[in-house]
C-alpha positions as CSV (number, residue, x, y, z in Angstrom):
1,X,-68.1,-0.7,-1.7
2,X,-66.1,-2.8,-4.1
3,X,-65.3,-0.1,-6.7
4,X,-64.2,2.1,-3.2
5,X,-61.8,-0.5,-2.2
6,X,-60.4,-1.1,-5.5
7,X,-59.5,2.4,-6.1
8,X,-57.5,2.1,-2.8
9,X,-56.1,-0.6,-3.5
10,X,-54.7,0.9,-7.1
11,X,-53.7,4.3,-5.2
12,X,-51.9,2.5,-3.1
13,X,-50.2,-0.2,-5.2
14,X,-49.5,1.8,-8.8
15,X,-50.1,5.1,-8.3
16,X,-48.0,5.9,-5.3
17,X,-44.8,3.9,-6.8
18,X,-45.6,6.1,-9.7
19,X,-46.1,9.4,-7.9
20,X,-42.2,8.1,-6.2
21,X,-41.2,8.1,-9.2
22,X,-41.8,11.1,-10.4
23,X,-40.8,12.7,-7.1
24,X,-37.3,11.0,-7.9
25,X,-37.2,12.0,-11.4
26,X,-37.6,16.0,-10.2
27,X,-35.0,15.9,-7.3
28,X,-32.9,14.2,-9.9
29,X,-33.4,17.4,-12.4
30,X,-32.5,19.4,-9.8
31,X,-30.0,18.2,-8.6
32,X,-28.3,18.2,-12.2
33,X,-29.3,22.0,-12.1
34,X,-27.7,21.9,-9.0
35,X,-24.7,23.9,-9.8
36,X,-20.9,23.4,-8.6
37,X,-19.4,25.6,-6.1
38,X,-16.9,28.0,-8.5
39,X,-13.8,27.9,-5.7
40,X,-13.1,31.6,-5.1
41,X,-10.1,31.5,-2.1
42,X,-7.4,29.6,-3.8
43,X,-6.0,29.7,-7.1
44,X,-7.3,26.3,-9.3
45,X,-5.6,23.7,-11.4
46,X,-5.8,23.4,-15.0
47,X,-7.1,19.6,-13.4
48,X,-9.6,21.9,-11.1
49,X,-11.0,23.7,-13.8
50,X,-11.3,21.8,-16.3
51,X,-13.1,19.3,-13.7
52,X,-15.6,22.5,-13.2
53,X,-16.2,23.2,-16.6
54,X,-17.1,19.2,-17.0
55,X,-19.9,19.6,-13.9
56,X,-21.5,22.9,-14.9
57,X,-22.1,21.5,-18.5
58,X,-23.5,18.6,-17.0
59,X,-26.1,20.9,-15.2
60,X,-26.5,23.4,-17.9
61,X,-27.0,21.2,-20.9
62,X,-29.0,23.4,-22.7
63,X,-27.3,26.7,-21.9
64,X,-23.5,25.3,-21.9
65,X,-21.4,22.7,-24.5
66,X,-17.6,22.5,-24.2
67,X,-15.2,21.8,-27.3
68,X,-12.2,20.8,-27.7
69,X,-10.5,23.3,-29.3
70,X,-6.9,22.1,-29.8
71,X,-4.0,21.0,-28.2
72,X,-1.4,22.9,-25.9
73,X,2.3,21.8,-27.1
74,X,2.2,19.5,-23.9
75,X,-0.6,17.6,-25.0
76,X,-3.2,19.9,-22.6
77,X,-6.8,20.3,-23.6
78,X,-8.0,23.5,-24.7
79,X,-11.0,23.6,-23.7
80,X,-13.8,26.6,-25.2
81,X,-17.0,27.2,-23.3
82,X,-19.9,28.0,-25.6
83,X,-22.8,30.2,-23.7
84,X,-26.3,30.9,-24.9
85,X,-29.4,31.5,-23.7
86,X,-31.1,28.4,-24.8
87,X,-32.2,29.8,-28.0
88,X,-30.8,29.4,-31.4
89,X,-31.5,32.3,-34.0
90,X,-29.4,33.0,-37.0
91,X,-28.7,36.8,-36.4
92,X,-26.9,36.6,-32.9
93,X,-23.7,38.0,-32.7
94,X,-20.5,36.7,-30.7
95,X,-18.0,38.0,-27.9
96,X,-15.1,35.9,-28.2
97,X,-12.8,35.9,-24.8
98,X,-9.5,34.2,-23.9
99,X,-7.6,34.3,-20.8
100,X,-3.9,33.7,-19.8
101,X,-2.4,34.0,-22.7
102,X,0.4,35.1,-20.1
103,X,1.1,32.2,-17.9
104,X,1.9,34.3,-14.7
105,X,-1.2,36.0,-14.7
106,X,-3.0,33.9,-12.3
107,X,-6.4,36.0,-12.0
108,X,-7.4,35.9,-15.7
109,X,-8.6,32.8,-15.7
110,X,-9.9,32.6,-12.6
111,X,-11.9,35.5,-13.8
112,X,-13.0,33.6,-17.2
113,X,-14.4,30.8,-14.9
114,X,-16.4,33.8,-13.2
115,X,-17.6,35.4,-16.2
116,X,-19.1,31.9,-17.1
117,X,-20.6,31.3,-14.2
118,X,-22.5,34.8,-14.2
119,X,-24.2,33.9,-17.8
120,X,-24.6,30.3,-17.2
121,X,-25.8,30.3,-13.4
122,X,-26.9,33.6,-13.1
123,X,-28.4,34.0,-16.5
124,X,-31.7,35.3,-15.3
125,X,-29.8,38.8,-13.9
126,X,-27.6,38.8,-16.7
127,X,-30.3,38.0,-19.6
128,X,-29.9,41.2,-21.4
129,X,-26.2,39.9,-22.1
130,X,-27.3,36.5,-23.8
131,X,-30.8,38.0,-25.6
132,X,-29.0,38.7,-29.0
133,X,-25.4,37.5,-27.9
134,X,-23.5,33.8,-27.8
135,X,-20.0,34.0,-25.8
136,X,-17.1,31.8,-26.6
137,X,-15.0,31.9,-24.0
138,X,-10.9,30.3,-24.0
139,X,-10.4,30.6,-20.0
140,X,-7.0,28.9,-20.1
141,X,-5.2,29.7,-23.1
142,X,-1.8,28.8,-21.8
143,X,-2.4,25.8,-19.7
144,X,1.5,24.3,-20.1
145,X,3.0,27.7,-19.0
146,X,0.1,28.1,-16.4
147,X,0.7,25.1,-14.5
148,X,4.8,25.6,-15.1
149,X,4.4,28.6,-13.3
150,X,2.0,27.4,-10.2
151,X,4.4,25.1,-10.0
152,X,7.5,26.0,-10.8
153,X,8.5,29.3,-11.5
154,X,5.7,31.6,-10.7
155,X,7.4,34.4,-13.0
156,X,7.1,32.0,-16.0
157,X,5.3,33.9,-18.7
158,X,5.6,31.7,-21.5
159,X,4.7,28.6,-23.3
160,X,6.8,25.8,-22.8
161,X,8.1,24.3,-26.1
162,X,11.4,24.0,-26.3
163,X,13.7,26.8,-28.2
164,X,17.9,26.5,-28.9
165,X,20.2,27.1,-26.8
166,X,18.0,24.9,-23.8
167,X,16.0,28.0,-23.4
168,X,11.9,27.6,-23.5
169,X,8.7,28.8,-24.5
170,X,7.2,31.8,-26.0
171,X,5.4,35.0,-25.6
172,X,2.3,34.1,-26.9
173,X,0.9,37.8,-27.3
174,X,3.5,38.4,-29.8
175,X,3.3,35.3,-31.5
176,X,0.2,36.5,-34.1
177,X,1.0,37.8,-37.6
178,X,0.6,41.3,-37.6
179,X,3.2,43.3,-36.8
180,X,5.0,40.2,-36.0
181,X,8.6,40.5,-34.8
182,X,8.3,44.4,-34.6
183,X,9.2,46.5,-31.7
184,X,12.1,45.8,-30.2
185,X,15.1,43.5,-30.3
186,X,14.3,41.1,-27.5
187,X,11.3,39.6,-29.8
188,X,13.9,37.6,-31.4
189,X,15.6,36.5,-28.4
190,X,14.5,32.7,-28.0
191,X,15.7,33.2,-24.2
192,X,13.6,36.6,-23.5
193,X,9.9,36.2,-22.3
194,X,9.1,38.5,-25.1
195,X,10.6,36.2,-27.4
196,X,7.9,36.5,-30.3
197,X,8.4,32.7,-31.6
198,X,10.3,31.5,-35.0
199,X,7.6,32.7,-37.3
200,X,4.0,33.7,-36.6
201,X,1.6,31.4,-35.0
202,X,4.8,28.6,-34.7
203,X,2.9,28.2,-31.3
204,X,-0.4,26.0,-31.2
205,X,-2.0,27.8,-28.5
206,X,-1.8,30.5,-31.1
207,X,-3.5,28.7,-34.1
208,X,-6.0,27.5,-31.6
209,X,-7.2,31.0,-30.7
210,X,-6.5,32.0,-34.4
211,X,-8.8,29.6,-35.7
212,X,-11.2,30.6,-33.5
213,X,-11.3,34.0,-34.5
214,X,-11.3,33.3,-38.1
215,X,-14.4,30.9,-37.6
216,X,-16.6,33.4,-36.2
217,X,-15.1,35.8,-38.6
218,X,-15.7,34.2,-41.4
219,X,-19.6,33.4,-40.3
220,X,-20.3,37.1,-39.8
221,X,-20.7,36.7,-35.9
222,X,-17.7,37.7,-34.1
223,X,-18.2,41.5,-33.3
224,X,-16.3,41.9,-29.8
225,X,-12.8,40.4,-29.0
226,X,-11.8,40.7,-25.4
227,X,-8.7,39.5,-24.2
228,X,-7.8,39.4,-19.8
229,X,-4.6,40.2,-19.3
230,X,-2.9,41.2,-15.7
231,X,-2.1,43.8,-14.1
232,X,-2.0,47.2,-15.6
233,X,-5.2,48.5,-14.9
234,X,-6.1,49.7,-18.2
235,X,-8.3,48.9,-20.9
236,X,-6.7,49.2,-24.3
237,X,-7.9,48.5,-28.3
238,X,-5.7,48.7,-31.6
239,X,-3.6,49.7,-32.8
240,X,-0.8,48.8,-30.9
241,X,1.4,47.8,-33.7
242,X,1.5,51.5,-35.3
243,X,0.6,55.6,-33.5
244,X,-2.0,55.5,-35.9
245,X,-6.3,55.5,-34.5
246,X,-8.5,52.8,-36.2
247,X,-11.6,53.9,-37.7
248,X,-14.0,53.6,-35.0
249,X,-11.8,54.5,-32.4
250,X,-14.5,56.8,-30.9
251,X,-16.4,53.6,-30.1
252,X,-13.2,51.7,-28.8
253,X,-12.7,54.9,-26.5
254,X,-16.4,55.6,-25.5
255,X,-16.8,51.7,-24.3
256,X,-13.4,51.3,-22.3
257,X,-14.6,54.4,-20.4
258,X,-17.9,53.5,-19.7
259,X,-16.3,50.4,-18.3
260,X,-13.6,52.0,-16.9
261,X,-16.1,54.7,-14.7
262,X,-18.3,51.7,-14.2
263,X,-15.2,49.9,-12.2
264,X,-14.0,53.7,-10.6
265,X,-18.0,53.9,-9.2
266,X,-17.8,50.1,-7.7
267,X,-14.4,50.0,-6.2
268,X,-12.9,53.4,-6.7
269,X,-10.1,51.7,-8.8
270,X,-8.9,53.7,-11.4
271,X,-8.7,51.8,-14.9
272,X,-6.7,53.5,-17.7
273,X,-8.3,53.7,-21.2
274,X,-6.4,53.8,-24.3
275,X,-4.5,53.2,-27.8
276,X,-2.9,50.1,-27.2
277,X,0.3,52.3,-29.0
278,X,0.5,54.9,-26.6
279,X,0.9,52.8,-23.5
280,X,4.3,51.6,-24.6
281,X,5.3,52.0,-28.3
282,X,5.0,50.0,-30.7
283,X,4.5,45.8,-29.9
284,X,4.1,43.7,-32.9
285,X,2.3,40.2,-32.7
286,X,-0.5,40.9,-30.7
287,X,-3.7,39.3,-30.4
288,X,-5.9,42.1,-30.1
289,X,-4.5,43.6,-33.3
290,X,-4.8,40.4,-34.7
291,X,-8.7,40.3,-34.0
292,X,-9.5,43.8,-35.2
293,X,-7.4,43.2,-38.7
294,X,-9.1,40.4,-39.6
295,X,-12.4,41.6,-38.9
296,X,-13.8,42.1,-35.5
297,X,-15.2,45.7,-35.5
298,X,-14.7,45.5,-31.8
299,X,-11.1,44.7,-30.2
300,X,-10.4,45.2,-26.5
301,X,-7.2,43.8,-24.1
302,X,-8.9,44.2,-20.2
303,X,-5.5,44.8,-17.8
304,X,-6.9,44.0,-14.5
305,X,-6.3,45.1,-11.4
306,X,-3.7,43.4,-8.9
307,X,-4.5,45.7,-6.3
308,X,-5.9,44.6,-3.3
309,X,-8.9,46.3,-1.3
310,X,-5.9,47.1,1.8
311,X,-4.3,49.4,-1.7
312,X,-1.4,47.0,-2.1
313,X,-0.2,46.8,-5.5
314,X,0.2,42.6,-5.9
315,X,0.3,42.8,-9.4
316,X,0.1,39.2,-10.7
317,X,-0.1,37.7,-8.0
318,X,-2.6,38.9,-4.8
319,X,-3.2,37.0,-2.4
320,X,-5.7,34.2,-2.1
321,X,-8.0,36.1,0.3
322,X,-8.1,38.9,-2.6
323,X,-9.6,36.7,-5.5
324,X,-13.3,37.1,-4.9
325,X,-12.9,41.1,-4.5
326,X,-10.8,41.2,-7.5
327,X,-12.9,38.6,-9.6
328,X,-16.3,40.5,-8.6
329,X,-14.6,44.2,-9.8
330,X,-13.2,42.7,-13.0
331,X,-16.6,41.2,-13.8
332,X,-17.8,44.6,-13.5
333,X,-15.7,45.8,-16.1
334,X,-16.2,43.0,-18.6
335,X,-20.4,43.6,-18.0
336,X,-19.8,47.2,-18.6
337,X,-17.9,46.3,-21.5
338,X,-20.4,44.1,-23.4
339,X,-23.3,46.2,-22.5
340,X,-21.9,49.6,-24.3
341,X,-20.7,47.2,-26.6
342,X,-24.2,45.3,-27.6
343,X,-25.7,49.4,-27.8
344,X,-23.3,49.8,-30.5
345,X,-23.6,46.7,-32.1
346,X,-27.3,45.9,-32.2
347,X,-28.2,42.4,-34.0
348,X,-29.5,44.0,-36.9
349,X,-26.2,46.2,-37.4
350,X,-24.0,44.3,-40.1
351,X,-20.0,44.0,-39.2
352,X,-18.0,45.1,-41.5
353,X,-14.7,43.0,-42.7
354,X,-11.9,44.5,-43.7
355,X,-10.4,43.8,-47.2
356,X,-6.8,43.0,-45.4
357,X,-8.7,39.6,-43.9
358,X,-8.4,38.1,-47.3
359,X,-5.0,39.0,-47.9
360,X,-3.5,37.6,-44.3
361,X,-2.2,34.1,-44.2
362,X,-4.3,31.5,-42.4
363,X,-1.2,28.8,-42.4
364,X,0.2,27.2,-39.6
């Protein structure tokens, strides 16, 4: 009878503070896994998203880790999301992805918050992108310019350092050192948004993404480079520098149509795939030259849509209400992307680096 009423007495006085306990310790796991709501039907801060990136780390600690990457000329963060599946193994290649290089293109990096939230949050549906693949992911690449133009000037396309004649900024996507300066005469205009920038890579934003490159370059794991741009509808790949094809065109051409039909089949919007050269002539400075020269057998620029589900053309700037459509079909596009992508480029498929990497200039 004793023994009986001790064992209540223990139940009752240790174990069930302990069995509290440990129901407090899980609802405290989950609500760190808890994830936070990615706001959809309004266009975000750099304050905003940053303050989401901060909160989904928090919950995803083992999936998720944020760097600091470098500084915007303003003294802005730039922030890199690093994604993996939890599992660290030697032979996994990288997609490397920045947004807003353009400052007025308001649904790129909206978009780059999306694509992060698919492979963190819903990484059981998108597995098959994380099993042999890390993503590094730049979703505000531009934050001075960004917030100069939510704020300011909407049309603002630039960064915002200062340049002579009290004119400002510059076009970031001609600011990389190949081809730099070529084109067309505006390039050198300090007060044109094409304005190309005093020398290659004067900008930091620049070096930031350059280094980047070169890093995963250098460590034989950057195989795809993916830039989100707005709001040509195409999908375009090197060169666009010079006419001349690159040579695995045929696999830059067969993955921006399969993601190009894969975005036709969801939405019926029609996407463009091509040479970066035949769209306009010849651009010098761009990133996505940049990334295939100095080795990334895979270089793409995504121009998405800015055409609403009413078929308004909004270009860069649809409205709020829009975002979540226009978010959803451009994740389509960038899945598509990486999965034709990861067919060709199997982990046990080595990437080739051109000789010209050794021979371009790494200096600020």
């Amino acid at each position: 009878m004793w023994k009986a009423l001790y064992a209540i007495i223990w139940l009752v006085a240790i174990a069930g503070p302990l069995a509290e306990v440990g129901a407090k310790s899980s609802r405290r796991q989950v609500r760190l896994r808890t994830p936070p709501q990615l706001v959809l039907d309004e266009y975000l801060s750099y304050e905003d998203m940053m303050e989401y990136l901060d909160r989904l780390a928090l919950a995803y600690r083992d999936r998720l880790k944020l760097q600091d990457a470098g500084r915007s000329y303003e003294g802005r963060e730039l922030r890199v999301a690093k994604i993996t599946n939890g599992i660290e193994r030697s032979d996994k290649k990288v997609i490397f992805m920045d947004a807003a290089l353009h400052a007025r293109e308001w649904m790129t990096p909206i978009t780059a918050l999306y694509v992060i939230h698919q492979l963190v949050v819903e990484s059981r549906e998108n597995a098959y992108l994380l099993a042999n693949t890390d993503w590094v992911i730049l979703p505000l690449a531009n934050p001075d310019g960004y917030e100069y133009s939510r704020n300011k000037n909407s049309w603002w396309r630039n960064t915002r350092k200062p340049n002579v004649n009290n004119c400002y900024g510059t076009n970031l996507n001609r600011n990389f050192d190949l081809g730099w300066g070529g084109g067309f005469p505006e390039l050198k205009d300090p007060c044109d948004e094409n304005f190309a920038g005093t020398e290659p890579f004067s900008e930091a934003e620049a070096r930031t993404v350059r280094d980047i490159m070169h890093s995963l370059v250098d460590n034989k794991l950057g195989f795809m480079y993916l830039s989100l741009h707005t709001a040509n509808r195409s999908i375009f790949y090197p060169w666009v520098n010079e006419p001349s094809p690159i040579h695995n065109n045929h696999e830059h051409e067969e993955i921006a149509q399969y993601a190009a039909a894969s975005i036709r089949s969801s939405t019926g919007t029609i996407i463009k795939p091509n040479q970066g050269f035949k769209y306009g002539g010849r651009i010098g400075g761009t990133s996505v030259d940049y990334a295939f020269s100095v080795g990334f057998p895979l270089s793409f620029v995504f121009e998405m849509s800015g055409m609403g589900p009413d078929g308004v053309e909004y270009k860069f700037f649809p409205p709020a209400q829009y975002i979540r459509y226009l978010v959803h079909e451009s994740w389509v596009g960038i899945r598509a992307l990486t999965e034709k992508a990861i067919e060709k480029y199997p982990s046990y498929r080595p990437i080739f680096i051109p000789q010209q990497h050794n021979l371009l200039t790494n200096a600020a």
